[in-house]
N, C-alpha and C positions, 0 to 999 in steps of 0.2 A: 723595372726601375721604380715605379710609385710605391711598391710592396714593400723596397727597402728604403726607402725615403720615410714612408709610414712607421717603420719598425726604427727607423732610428727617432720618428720625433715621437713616439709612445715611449721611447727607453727616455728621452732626456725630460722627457712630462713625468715621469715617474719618478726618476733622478731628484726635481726640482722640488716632488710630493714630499719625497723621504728627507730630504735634507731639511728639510722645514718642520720635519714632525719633532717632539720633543718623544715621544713612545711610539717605536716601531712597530709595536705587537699590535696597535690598534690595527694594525692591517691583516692581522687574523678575523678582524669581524667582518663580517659576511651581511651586508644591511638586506640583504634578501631573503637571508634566511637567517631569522632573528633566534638566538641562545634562547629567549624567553617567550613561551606560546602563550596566548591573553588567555583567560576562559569563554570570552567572548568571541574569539576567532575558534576557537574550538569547537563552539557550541553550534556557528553559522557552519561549520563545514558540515561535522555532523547531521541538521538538519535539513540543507540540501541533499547530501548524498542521500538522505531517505528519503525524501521528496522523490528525487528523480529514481530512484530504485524501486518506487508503489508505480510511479509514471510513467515508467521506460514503456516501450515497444520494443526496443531488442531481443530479439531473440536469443540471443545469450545471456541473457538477466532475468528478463518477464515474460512468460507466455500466456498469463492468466485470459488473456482476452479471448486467446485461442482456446484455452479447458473450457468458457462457459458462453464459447460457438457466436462469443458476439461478433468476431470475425475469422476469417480462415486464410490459408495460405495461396498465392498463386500459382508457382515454381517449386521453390521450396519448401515442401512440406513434412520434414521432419519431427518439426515442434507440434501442429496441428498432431501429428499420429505419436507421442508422449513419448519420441526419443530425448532422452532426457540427458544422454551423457553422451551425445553427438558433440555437442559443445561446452561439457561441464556446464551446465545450466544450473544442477542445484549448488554446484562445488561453489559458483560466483553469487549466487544469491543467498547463503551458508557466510560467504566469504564476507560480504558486504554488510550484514546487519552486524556478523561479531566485531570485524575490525574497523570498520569507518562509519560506523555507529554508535554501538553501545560502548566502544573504547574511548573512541575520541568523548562522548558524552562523560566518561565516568573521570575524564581527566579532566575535564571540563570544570569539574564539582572539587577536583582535587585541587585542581587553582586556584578557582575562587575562595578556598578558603584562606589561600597567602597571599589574597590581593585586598590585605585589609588596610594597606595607606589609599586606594581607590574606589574601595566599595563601602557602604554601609553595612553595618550586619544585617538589615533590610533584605539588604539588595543581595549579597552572599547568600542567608538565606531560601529567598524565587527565587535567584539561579538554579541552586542545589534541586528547589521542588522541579521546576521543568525541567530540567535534567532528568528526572526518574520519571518525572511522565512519559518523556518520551525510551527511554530505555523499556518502559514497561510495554510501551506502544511496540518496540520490536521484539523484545522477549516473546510477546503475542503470538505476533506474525510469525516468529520461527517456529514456536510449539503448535501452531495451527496449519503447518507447511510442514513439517517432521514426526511432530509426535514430540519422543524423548530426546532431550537434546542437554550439551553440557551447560550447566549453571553453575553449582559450587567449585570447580575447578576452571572455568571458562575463561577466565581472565587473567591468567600465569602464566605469565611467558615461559616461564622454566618451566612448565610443566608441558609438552608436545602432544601427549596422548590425556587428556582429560575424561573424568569418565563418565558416563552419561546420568542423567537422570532423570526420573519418572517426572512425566507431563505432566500430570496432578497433582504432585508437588508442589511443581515449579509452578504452575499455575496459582496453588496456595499464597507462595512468598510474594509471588511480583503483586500478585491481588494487596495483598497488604501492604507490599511498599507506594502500590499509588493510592491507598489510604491515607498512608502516611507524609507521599507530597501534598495530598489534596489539602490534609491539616495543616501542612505549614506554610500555603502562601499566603502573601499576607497582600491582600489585592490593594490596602492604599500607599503601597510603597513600589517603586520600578524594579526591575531582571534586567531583562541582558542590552536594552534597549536599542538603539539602532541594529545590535546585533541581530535583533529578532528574526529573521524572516519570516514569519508564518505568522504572528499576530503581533507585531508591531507593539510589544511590551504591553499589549495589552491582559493586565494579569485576571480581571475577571473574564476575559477569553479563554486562559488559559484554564480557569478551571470547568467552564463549561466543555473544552477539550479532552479533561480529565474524566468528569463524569460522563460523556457522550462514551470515553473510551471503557470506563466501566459500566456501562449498559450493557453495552457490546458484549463485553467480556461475561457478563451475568447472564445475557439470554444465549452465550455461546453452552454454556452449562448448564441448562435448563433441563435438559433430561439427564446428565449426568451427576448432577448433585443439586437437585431441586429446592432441598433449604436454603442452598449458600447463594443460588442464582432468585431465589426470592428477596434476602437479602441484601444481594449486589443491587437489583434493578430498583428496587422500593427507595434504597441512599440515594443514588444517581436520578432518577426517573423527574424529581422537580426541577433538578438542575442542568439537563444539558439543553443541547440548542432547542430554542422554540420560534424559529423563523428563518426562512431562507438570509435575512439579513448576516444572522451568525455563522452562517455556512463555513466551516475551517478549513481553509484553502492554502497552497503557496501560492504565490505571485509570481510568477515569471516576468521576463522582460521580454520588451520584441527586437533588442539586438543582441549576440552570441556577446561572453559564452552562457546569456543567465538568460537563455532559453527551457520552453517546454521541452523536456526527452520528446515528444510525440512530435514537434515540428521538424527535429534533429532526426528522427527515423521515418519520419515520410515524406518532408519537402525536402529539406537542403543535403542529404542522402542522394536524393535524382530514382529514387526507388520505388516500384512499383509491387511490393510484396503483401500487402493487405489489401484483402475485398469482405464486403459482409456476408458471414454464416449464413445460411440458406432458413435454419432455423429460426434465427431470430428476427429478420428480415419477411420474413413469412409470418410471424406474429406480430409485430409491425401493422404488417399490409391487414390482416385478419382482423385488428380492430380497428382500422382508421389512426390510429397514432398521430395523431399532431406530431410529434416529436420527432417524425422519422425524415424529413428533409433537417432537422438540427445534426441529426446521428450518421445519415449518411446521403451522400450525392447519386444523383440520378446516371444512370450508365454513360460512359462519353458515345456508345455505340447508337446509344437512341437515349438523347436528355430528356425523356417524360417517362423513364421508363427506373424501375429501382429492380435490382434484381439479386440476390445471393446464391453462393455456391454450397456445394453440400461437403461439408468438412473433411479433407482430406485426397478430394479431388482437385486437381488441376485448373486453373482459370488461365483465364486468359484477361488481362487487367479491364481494357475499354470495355470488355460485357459483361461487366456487374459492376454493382454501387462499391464506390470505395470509400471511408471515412471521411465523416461529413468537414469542410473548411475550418468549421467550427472550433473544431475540436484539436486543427492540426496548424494554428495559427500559433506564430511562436511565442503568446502574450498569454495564451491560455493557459488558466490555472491550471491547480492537480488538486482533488477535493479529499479531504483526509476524514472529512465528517459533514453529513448533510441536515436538514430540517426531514426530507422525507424520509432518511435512513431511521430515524430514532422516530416517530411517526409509525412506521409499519414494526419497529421493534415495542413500541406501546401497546396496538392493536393485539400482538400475538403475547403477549405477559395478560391484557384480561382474557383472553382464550383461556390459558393457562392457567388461571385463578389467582392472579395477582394482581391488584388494587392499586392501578400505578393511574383511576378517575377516570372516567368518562368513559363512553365507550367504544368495544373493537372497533364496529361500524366507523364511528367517528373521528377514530386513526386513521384507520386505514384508509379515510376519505380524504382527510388531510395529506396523507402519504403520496398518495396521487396527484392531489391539485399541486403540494408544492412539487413535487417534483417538475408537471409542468410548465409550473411557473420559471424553474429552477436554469429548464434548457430554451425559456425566452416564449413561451406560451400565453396564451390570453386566459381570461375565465372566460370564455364565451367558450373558447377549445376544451379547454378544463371541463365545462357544465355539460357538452356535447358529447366524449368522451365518455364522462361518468355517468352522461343517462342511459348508457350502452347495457343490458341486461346482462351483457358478457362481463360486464366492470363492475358494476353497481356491486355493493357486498352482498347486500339483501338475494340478490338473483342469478348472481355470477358461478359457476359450475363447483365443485369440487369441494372438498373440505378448509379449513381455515388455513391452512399450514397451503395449500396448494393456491388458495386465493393470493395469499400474502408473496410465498413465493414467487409466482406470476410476476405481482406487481412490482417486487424489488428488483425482481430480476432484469426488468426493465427503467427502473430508476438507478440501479446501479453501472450503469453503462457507461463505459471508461472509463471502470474502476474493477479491472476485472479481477484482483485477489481478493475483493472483499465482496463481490456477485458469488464468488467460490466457493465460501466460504459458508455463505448464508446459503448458498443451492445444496452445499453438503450438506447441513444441519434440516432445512427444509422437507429434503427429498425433492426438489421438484425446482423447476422441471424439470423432468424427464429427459433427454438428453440422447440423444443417439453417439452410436461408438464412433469413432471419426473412421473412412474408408481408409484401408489400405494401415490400419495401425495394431494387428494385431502380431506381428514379427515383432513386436517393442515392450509384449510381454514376456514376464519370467515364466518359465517351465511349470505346466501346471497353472499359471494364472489364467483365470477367464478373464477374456477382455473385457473390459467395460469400462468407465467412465473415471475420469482420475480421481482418485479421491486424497490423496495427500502426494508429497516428492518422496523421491526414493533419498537415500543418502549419500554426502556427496563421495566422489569414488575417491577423492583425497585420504577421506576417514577411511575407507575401506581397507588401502594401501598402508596408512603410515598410523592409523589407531584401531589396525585391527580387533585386537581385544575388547578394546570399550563399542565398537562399532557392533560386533556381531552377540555385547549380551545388548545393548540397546534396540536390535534386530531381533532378538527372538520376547524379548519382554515389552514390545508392542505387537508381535505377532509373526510377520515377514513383513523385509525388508521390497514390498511391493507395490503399486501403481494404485493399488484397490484395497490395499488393507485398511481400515475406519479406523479414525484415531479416540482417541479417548470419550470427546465429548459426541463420537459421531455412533450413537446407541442403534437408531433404529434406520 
């Protein structure tokens, strides 16, 4: 009886709407889902969805944490041993940079330019520049996760099979389109503001964002095209970040939905699926690390005790350290660029022979203090630490590239596509295969340590053609094939 009583006094509310309207059709519009998208609401979605797609823990999106053994699996270990299409893994991380990224971005740029009773040409202008920084920011990641991937067809919908193009190409064009945001912000006028999430309209942020991200980009080609990554790093090198203060981070919040992915995959989940690598955990312990009660918690089976599993084996949760509170609190940021990251990319450019002042030593000393400063460290820890023979540049083992690696690989932690990245370019560390994952290579592939994503099986099925010449004109479509800038 309430059911019908309800439905009849929603019909005569409705009744009383319509006879009072003078235009019926307004009741076509849909106040929740607006005919016109702002550039600004475009730009905020886009830059979350990448935020939490560098951040996730899901194992259906991101396993980088897992490739560079900063932690491992308990139960399910699939991802640890680089099944990759268990769960269409690359097909969603493939899927997420083209479509709720660099799309929403590029529409973003297309707005702003017909929202000129709202905007300044200022302000239309920085949008458009952040807009391509961060498209270039994923164009990156996908060529440094693929290889050849589509660019010049990539965004036509009518077109279903696009066809691929060479990495160093593409690498070419986007190099120069974030030249060409870099030149057109105009840092004493505002972008997207409130909309910002990531730097809060802050436009000389954002160009330190730009240049920190063509550093990157220049020491990523440093053996692959020696002129051009001279030239990248020498532009960028006065101007990205120069202190933990600048650090380019998202913001999270500590109540859903504008949470860390990391809180959402290990607290409010109820799941017990990550403990740390045995490896990295073991290098930790091996130099004393201040840092390693930040990175991870001491076993619940004995609290004085930190312990790691060896990748690909089986844990059991209470006996071994799990990811530190720190890092898994829902407020915690996602760090897209740090003071030490660009610090130890200083250090390895005078190696290299380029002039980017002062010296290696002197990076790479910086590299280390802020980083500890970074995860809430003293200098008295800092000073302790660095007077370690094993640390110190001066007396520390190994060649420059194994130095540097060492240490990034430890300041990169909880950033694990970009630890990937630099340990592939590096060599080092060293790395053992994960147990039990050699079933998860291709016929004829030797096992060993991942070194790019395979392609997604979507492409395989529905763009075969453009799939298998992009497959053999990076080499095979394999686990271990080295990609363009990965020479030696």
């Amino acid at each position: 009886m309430k059911k019908i009583l309800y439905s009849f006094f929603l019909l005569g509310a409705l009744s009383a709407i319509v006879s009072c309207r003078k235009n019926i059709t307004d009741l076509n519009n849909n106040p929740t889902r607006p005919s016109v998208v702002t550039s600004a609401s475009l730009f905020s979605n886009a830059s979350v969805n990448l935020a939490d797609e560098m951040a996730s823990t899901n194992v259906n999106n991101n396993n980088f944490r897992l490739f560079v053994q900063y932690w491992t699996e308990t139960i399910y270990r699939d991802e640890t041993r680089y099944n990759l299409n268990g769960r269409s893994i690359t097909d969603r991380w493939f899927a997420t940079f083209y479509r709720d990224v660099i799309k929403d971005l590029t529409e973003a740029s297309k707005v702003a330019e017909t929202e000129t009773l709202s905007l300044s040409e200022v302000q239309i202008k920085n949008r458009k520049a952040i807009d391509e920084i961060l498209i270039v920011y994923s164009y990156y990641t996908l060529l440094t996760s693929f290889g050849n991937i589509p660019y010049d067809q990539a965004l036509d919908i009518n077109n279903l099979q696009p066809q691929y193009d060479d990495a160093a190409q593409v690498f070419d064009k986007i190099a120069t389109r974030l030249d060409a945001a870099l030149s057109a912000l105009d840092v004493s006028g505002s972008g997207y503001g409130s909309a910002d999430l990531i730097l809060k309209d802050d436009l000389a942020g954002w160009k330190r964002f730009g240049n920190s991200l063509k550093m990157r980009m220049g020491m990523l080609i440093v053996d692959a095209s020696p002129a051009k990554a001279q030239a990248m790093v020498l532009s960028a090198a006065p101007n990205v970040i120069s202190s933990n203060a600048e650090n380019i981070q998202m913001q999270y919040l500590s109540a859903p939905p504008n949470t860390n992915p990391v809180w959402e995959d290990l607290i409010q989940s109820g799941r017990h699926d990550f403990v740390a690598a045995k490896p990295f955990l073991d290098t930790l312990k091996k130099y004393s690390d201040p840092r390693l009660p930040k990175f991870f918690n001491p076993t619940i089976t004995d609290g004085a005790l930190y312990v790691g599993q060896t990748p690909g084996v089986g844990a059991t949760f209470n006996d071994f350290s799990a990811p530190a509170s720190a890092i898994s609190s829902p407020q915690a940021p996602y760090t897209f660029f740090s003071y030490a990251e660009m610090e130890f990319y200083k250090a390895e450019a005078i190696e290299r022979g380029i002039a980017v002042g002062g010296t290696a030593a002197q990076h790479y000393k910086n590299g280390v203090y802020a980083s500890i400063e970074e995860w809430g460290g003293t200098m008295s820890q800092a000073d302790a630490y660095y007077a370690m023979p094993a640390v110190n540049y001066a007396t520390a083992p190994g060649t420059y590239k194994q130095k540097i690696g060492l240490q990034s690989w430890i300041a990169l932690y909880n950033r694990g596509y970009d630890a990937w990245t630099q340990m592939r370019r590096l060599d080092y560390p060293i790395l053992p295969v994960p147990s039990g994952s050699a079933s998860n290579f291709a016929d004829q592939e030797t096992p060993a340590i991942i070194t790019r994503l395979t392609y997604p099986v979507v492409e395989q099925n529905l763009n075969k053609t453009s799939y298998e010449a992009a497959a053999a004109a990076i080499g095979k479509d394999w686990k271990t094939q080295k990609l363009w800038f990965d020479k030696f």
